[in-house]
N, C-alpha and C positions, 0 to 999 in steps of 0.2 A: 491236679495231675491224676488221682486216682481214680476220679472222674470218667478221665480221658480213656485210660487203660479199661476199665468199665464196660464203656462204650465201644472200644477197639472189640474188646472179648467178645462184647454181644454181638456186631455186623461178623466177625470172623464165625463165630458159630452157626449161626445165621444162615450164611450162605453156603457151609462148609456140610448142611443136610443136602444139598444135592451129590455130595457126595457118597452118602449112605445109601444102603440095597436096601434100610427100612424106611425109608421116607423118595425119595425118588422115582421108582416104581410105580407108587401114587399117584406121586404130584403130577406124571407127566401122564399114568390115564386119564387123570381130574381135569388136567388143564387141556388133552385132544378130545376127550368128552362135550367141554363148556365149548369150543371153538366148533365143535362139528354142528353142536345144537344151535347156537349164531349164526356159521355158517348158511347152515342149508334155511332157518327161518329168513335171514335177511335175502336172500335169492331167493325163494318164496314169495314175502311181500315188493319187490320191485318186478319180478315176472308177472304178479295178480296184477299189479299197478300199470302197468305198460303193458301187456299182453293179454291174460286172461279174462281179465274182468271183462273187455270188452269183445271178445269171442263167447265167455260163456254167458250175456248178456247180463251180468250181476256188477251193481255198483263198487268199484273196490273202496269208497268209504264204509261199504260193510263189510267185505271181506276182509280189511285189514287189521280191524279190531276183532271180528272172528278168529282169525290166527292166535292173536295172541292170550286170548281166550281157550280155544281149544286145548295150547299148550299148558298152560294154569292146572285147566280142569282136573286131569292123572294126581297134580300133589294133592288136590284136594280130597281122591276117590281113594286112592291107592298108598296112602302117606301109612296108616295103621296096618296093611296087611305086610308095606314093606318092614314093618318094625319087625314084624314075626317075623318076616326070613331070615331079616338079621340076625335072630337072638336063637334059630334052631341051625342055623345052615354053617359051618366055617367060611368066614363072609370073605376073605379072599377067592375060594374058591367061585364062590355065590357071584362077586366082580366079574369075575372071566365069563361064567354065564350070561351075563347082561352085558357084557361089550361082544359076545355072541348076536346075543339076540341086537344091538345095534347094528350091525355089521346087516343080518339080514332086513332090520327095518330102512337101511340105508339104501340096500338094494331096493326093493320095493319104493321107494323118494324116484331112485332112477327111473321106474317103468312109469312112475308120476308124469318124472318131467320131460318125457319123452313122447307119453299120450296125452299131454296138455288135459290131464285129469284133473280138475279141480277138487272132486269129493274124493280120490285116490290122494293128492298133497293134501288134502286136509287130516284125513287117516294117518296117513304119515307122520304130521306133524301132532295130531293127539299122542300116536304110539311113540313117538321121541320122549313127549311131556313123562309119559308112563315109565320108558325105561330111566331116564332123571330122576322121576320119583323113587324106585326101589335104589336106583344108588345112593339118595341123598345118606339117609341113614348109616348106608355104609361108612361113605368115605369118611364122616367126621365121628365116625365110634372106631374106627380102626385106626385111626393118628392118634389116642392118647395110647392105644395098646403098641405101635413101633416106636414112638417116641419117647426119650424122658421127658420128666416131669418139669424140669429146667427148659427144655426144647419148646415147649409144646407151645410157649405165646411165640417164637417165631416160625416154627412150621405155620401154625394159625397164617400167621403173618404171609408167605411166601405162598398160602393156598389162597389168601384173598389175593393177593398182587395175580398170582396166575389164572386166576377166575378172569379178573375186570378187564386184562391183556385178553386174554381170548375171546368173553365179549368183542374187545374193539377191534378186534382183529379178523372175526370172524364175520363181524354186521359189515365191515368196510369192506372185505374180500368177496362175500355174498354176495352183495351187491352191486361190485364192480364189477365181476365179469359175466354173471348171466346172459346179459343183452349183449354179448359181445358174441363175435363171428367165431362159432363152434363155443360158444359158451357153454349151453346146457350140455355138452361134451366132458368139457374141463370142470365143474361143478360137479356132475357125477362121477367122475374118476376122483376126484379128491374126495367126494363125501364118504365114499368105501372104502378107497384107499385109508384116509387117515382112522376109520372105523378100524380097520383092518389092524393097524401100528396099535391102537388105543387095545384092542384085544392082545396082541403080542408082550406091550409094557405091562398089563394087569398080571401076566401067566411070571413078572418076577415079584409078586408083589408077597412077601413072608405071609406064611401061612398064622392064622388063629383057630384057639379052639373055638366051640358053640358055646354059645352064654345057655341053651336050655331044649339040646337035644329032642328032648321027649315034647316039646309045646306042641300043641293041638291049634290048627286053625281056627281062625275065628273069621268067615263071609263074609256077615251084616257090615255094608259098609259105615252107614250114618252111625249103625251101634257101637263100631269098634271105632271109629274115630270119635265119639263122644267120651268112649271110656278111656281113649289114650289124652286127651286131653283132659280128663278126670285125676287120671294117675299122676301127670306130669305137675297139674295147678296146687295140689296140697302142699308139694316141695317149693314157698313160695320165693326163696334166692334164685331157684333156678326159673320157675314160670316169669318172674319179675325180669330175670336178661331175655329170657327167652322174647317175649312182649316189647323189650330196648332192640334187639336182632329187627323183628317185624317193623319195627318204627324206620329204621333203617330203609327197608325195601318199599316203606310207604313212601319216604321221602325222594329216596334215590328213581323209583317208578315214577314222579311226579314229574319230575327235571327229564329224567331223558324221555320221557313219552313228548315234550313239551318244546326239545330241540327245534328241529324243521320247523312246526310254526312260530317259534321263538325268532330266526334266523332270519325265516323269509318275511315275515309280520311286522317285530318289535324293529329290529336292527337291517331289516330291509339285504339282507342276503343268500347268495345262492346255495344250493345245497351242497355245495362241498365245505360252509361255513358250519352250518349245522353234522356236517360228519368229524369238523373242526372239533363243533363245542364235545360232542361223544368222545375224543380223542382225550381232550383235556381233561373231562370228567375221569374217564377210564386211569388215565394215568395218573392224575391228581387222588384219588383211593389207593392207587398200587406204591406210591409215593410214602402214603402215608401211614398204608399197611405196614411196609417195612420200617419206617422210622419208630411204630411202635415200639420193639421189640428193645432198638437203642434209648428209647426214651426210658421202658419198663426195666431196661437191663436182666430180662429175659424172665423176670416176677409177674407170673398170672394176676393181676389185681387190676381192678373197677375206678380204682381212684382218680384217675384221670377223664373214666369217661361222661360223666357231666357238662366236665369243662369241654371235652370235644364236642359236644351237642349247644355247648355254648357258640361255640367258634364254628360251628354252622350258621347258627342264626343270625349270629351277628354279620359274616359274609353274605348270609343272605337274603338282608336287611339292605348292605351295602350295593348288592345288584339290584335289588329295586333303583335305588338310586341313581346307576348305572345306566338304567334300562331307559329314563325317564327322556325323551328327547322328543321333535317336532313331531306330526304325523307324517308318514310317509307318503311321495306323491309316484302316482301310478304310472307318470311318463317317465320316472329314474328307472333303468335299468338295476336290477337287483347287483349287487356288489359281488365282487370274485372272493377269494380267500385275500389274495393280494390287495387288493381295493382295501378289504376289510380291517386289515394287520397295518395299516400306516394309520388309523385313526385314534386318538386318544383315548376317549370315551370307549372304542370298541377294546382295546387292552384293558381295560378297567374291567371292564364286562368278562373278558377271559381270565383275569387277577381272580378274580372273584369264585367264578364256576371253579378254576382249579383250588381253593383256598377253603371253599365248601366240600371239595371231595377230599381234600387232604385230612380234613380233619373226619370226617367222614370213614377214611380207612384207620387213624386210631380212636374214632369211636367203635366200630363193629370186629376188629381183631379182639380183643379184650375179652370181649361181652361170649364167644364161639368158644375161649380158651376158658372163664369162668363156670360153662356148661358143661364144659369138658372133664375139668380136674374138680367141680363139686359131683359133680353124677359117677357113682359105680358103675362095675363092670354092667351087672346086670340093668341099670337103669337109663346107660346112654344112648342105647339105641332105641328110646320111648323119646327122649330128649331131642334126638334130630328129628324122629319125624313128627313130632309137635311140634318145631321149626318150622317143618316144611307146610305143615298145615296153615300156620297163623301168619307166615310170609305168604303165601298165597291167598290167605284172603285179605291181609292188609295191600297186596297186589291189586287185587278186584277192588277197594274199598280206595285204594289210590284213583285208580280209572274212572271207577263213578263217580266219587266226588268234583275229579278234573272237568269230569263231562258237565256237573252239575254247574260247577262255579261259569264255567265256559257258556252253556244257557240259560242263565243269569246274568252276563253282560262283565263279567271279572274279568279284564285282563291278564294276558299269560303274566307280567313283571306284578300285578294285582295277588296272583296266585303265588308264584314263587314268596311274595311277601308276607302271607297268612301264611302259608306253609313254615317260614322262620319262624313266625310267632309262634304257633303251634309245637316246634320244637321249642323254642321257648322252655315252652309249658312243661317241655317230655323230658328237659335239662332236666327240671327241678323235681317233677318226680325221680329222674333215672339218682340223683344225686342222695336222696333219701333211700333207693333199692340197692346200692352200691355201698352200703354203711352194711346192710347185711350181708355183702358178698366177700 
C-alpha cells in the first residue's frame, strides 16, 4: 500500500511541473524547437526525394544522407563555443536570442522552398543544426537550476517524452503535407509561425545568473572541443553516463535510420508501415520516460539502468526472431498499415520495437538526471555540450557502421541483432559505471 501511495506522489508530481512558470516555459520552447527541427528536415527529404533531386539533376540517395549530415555537423563545430555562452551570458535571456535567430533562419527555409534552392535548403538546414547546438547546453543546465532536486528525474522524464513526441510528430507532419496542393505554403507558415510561439514561450522562461561573466572566448574550434572533452573525461562518473547517453543515440540512430527498408525489404510493406514502426518507437521511449520517474519514485539513481539496456537486448534479440520469415516475392503488392496489423508475426515485430524503446526511455532519463545533479553549477554546462559532442559522433559512427554491415551483405534483422549484442556488452559495462554513480 505504501508502495502505491509512492507511486501515486510520483505520476502527481510528475505531471503537476506543467503547471510551474519554472519548468513549462521550457518544456514547451524544447518540445516547439525539436518539432520545428523534424518538421522542416522531414519536408526537406521527401521534397529532395520526389521533386528536387530530379530537377537539380543530383541523386537523392546522396542528398538524403547529406541532409542528415549537414544537420550533425554544427554539434560537432559549435558544441564548445556554445558551452562558453552558456557559462558568460544569463542563459534564459541567451534562449530568446536563439529562438530569434530560428525565427529568422526559418524565414530564410521559406525563400528555400519557394526557389527550389537546393544549396539555399541545405544552408538552412546546417544553420538549424547550429542554432540546436548553442541550445543544447542550454536547456539541460537550466532544468536543474528551476527545478528541485526531488523533480529533476521527472522533468528529465517529461523532456525525453516531449522530445521523441516532436520527433514523431514533426517527421510525419513534414512529410505529409509538402507534396500536397499549396503545401510548400502550409509548411512555411507553420515553420515561422511555430518559430515565432517557440520565441514568445522562451520570453517566460525565469531568469538565471552567469556561471562566469568575465570568460574570454576561446575560436579554435578542434582546440576548444578537445579541451572540453579533456575537462569533462577526468570526472570519470560523469564521462562514464555521459558515453551510456551516446550509446543510446548510437542504438536508437540504427533502428530508425533502418525503418523504411526494414518495412518495405524484411516485412514487405508500404511506407506508411514504416512511419508505423517511428510511431511506435517514438511513443514506446515517451512511455517509458515517464514510467521512470514512478518506477525511481522520483530518486536520481543509475541502479536500474543496466537492467534497462538488458531489456533492450533481449527485445532485440526477440526481433531478429520476429524478423526471420520466407523471402519476399516481387509480384505481392507491398502491405498497407491494415494488411499489416492482422498478421501475427507482424504484431510480434511491433511487441518488440515498442518494448526496446520502452526500456530505452528508462534507460536514457536516469543517465541526463545523474549528469545533472553530479555536475555543479559551474561545470554543467561543459557536461551537456560534451553530450552533444559524443551523441554526434556516436550518430556518425551509427551511419557508417550501418553503411558498412549493409556492404558487407548483413541483413537489416542481421543488424538489429549485433546491435543487441553489443548492447549486450554496453549492459555490463554500464552496470560496473553505475556502481559509481
Amino acid at each position: 500500500m505504501t508502495e502505491r501511495k509512492d507511486a501515486g506522489r510520483a505520476r502527481k508530481s510528475q505531471f503537476a511541473l506543467f503547471r510551474s512558470r519554472n519548468f513549462m516555459p521550457l518544456f514547451a520552447t524544447m518540445f516547439l524547437g525539436a518539432f520545428n527541427d523534424n518538421f522542416y528536415k522531414s519536408a526537406l527529404v521527401i521534397l529532395i526525394t520526389y521533386r528536387l533531386a530530379d530537377a537539380s539533376g543530383i541523386d537523392a540517395r546522396i542528398l538524403v544522407p547529406l541532409a542528415s549530415g549537414v544537420l550533425i555537423l554544427p554539434f560537432l563545430l559549435f558544441s564548445a563555443l556554445a558551452r562558453q555562452m552558456a557559462d558568460k551570458y544569463e542563459r534564459s535571456a541567451l534562449i530568446q536570442k536563439i529562438k530569434i535567430a530560428e525565427i529568422v533562419v526559418m524565414s530564410l527555409g521559406v525563400v528555400g522552398f519557394y526557389t527550389a534552392s537546393v544549396s539555399l535548403l541545405m544552408t538552412v538546414l546546417f544553420l538549424m543544426g547550429a542554432q540546436s547546438a548553442f541550445f543544447g547546453p542550454l536547456k539541460y543546465s537550466v532544468l536543474p537550476q528551476h527545478v528541485a532536486p526531488d523533480e529533476l528525474l521527472a522533468a528529465n522524464g517529461l523532456v525525453e517524452m516531449g522530445t521523441f513526441l516532436a520527433i514523431l510528430f514533426g517527421t510525419i507532419f513534414g512529410g505529409l503535407f509538402v507534396l500536397r496542393e499549396a503545401g510548400i505554403l502550409f509548411v512555411s507558415l507553420l515553420v515561422v509561425g511555430i518559430a515565432t510561439i517557440g520565441w514568445i514561450a522562451s520570453r517566460y522562461i525565469p531568469p538565471t545568473r552567469p556561471i562566469d561573466p568575465f570568460l574570454e572566448f576561446r575560436f579554435n574550434v578542434f582546440r576548444e572541443t578537445a579541451a572540453l572533452i579533456n575537462e569533462v573525461r577526468p570526472r570519470r562518473e560523469i564521462f562514464l553516463t555521459i558515453l551510456g547517453i551516446s550509446w543510446f543515440y548510437f542504438v536508437g540512430g540504427t533502428f530508425l535510420s533502418q525503418f523504411p527498408l526494414y518495412a518495405k525489404n524484411v516485412v514487405g510493406a508500404d511506407e506508411q508501415v514504416a512511419t508505423f514502426f517511428l510511431a511506435v518507437f517514438s511513443i514506446g521511449i515517451a512511455v517509458g520516460s515517464v514510467a521512470c520517474n514512478v518506477l525511481l519514485k522520483g530518486e536520481v539513481s543509475g541502479k536500474y539502468v543496466s537492467y534497462a539496456a538488458l531489456g533492450m537486448s533481449i527485445a532485440g534479440v526477440l526481433l531478429y526472431f520476429a524478423s526471420l520469415r520466407p523471402p519476399l516475392s516481387t509480384d505481392v503488392p507491398l502491405a498497407t498499415i491494415g494488411e499489416f496489423l492482422v498478421s501475427a508475426p507482424n504484431l510480434a515485430v511491433s511487441a518488440c520495437l515498442f518494448v526496446i524503446s520502452f526500456f530505452g526511455g528508462l534507460y536514457i532519463v536516469p543517465l541526463y538526471a545523474i549528469v545533472q545533479s553530479r555536475s555543479d553549477e559551474a561545470f554543467l554546462a561543459s557536461a551537456t555540450a560534451c553530450i552533444n559532442v559524443t551523441d554526434s559522433f556516436f550518430m556518425v559512427l551509427s551511419s557508417l557502421s550501418v553503411s558498412g554491415m549493409l556492404w558487407a551483405g548483413v541483413s537489416i534483422p542481421g543488424i538489429f541483432l549485433l546491435i543487441s549484442g553489443l548492447t549486450l556488452v554496453a549492459a555490463w559495462g554500464i552496470r560496473g559505471a553505475m556502481r559509481e554513480c
